[in-house]
C-alpha positions as CSV (number, residue, x, y, z in Angstrom):
1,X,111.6,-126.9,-272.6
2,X,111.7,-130.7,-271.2
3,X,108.8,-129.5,-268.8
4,X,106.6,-127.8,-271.3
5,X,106.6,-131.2,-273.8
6,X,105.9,-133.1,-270.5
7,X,102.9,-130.7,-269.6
8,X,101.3,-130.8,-272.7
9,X,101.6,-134.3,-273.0
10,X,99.4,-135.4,-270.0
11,X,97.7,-131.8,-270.4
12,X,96.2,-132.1,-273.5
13,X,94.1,-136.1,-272.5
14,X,93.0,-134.5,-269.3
15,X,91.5,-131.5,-271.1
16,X,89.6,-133.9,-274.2
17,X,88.3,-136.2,-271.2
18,X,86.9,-133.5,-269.2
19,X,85.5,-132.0,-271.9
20,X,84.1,-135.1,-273.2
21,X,82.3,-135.8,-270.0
22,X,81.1,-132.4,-270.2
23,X,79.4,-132.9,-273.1
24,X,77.8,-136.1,-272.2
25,X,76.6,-134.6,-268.9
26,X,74.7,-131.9,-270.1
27,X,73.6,-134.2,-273.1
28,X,72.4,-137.1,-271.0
29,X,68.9,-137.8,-270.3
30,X,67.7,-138.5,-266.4
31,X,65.9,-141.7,-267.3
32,X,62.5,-142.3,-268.3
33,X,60.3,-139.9,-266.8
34,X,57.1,-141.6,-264.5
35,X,53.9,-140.3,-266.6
36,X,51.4,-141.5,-263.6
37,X,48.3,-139.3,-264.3
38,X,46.7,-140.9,-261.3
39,X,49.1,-138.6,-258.8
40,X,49.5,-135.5,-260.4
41,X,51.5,-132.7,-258.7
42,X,49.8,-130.0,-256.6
43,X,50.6,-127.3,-258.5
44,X,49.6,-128.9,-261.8
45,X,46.3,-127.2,-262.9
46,X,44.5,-130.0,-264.1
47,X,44.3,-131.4,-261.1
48,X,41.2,-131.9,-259.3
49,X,40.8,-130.6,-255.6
50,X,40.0,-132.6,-252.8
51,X,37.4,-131.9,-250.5
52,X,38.9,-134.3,-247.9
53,X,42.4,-133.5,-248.5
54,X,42.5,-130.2,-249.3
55,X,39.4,-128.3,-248.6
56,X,38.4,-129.8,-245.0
57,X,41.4,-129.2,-244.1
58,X,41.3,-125.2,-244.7
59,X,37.6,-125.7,-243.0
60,X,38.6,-127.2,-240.0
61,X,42.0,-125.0,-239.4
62,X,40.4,-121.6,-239.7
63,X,36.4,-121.4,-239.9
64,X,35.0,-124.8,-238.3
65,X,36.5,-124.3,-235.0
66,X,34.9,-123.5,-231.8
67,X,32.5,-120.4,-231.5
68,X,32.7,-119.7,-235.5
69,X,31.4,-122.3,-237.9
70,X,31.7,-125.4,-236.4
71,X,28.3,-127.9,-235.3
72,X,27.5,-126.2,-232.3
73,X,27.8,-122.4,-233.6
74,X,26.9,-122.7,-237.0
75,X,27.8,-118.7,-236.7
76,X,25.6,-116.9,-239.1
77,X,23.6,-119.9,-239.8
78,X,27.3,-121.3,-241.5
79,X,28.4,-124.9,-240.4
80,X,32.0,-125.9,-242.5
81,X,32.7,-129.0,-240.0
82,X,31.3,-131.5,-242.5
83,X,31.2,-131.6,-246.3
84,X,26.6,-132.3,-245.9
85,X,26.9,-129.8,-243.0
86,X,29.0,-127.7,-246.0
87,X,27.1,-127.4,-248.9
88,X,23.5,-127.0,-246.6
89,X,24.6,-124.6,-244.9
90,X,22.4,-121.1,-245.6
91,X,23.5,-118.2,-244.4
92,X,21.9,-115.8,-242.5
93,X,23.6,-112.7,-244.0
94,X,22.9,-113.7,-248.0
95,X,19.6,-115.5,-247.2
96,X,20.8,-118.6,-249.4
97,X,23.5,-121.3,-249.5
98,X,26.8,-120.4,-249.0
99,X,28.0,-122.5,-251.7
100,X,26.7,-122.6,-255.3
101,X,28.7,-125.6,-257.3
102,X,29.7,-124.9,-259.8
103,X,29.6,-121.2,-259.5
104,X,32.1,-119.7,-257.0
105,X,30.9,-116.0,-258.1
106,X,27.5,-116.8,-256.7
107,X,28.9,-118.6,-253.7
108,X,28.2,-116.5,-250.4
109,X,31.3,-118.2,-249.0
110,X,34.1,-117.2,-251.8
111,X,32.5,-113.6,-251.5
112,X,33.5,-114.0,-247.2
113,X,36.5,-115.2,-247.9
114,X,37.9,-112.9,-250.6
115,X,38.5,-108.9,-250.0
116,X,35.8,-106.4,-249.5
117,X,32.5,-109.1,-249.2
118,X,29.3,-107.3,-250.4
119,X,27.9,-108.7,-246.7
120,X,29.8,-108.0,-243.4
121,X,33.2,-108.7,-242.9
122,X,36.4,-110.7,-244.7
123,X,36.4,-114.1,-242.7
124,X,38.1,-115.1,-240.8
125,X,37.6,-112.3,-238.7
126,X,40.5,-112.5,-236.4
127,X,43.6,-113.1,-237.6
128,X,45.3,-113.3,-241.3
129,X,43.5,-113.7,-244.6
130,X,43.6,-117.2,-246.0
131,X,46.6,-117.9,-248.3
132,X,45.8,-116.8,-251.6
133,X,46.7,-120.6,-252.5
134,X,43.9,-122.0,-250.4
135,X,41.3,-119.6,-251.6
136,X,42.2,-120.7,-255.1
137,X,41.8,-124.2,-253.6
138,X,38.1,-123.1,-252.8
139,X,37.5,-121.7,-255.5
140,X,38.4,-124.8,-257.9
141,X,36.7,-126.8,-255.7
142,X,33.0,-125.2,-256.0
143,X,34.1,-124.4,-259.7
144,X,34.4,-128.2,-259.8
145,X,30.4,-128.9,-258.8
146,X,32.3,-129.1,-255.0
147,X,32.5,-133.0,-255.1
148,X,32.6,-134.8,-252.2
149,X,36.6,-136.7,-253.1
């Protein structure tokens, strides 16, 4: 009987201070959030895409690389090493630029890049499909006027 009185003594503090800091843990706030709208996330749809950072990129790692679209192929009339070279570029099998700003439905290059083109084949040819993610990337961009940021 001694033991039980001597349990519930020291028991019953332990139990209202862990609760207590319970409560204030899932009530406490993590500090004040950092609202900089200059450095959005990436996955935050207002932001706007990059050509340098996020669309040259995609450019130079799978279509602007030797024997496809860089300077010196300019494959199907198509150069994607530069963002002039880019958006002058006419190719050969739409018989006008491959991209429209502003309009990535009327942009040659999001029809190449997407499944079953209306002209030829899904680019790049060899190899896996662009990441859904970076078409989307494209497709802001040109939907965007395809700014040169």
């Amino acid at each position: 009987m001694r033991h039980s009185k001597i349990t519930q003594r020291y028991l019953r503090p332990i139990i209202i201070c862990a609760l207590g800091l319970f409560l204030i843990s899932c009530s406490s706030s993590t500090g004040p959030q950092d609202d900089d709208d200059n450095n959005p996330p990436p996955d935050d749809p207002d932001r706007l895409v990059s050509y340098s950072e996020d669309i040259q990129p995609i450019f130079s790692g799978n279509c602007a690389t030797s024997g496809c679209h860089d300077a010196g192929s300019q494959k199907s009339g198509v150069n994607l090493s530069s963002y002039n070279a880019a958006l002058n570029s006419t190719g050969n099998q739409y018989g006008k630029k491959v991209i429209d700003p502003g309009s990535p439905d009327n942009s040659p290059l999001m029809d190449k890049i997407e499944d079953n083109p209306d002209e030829g084949s899904r680019m790049p040819p060899n190899g896996s499909a662009l990441a859904q993610a970076e078409i989307d990337s494209i497709r802001a961009w040109i939907e965007d006027d395809a700014p040169d940021n």
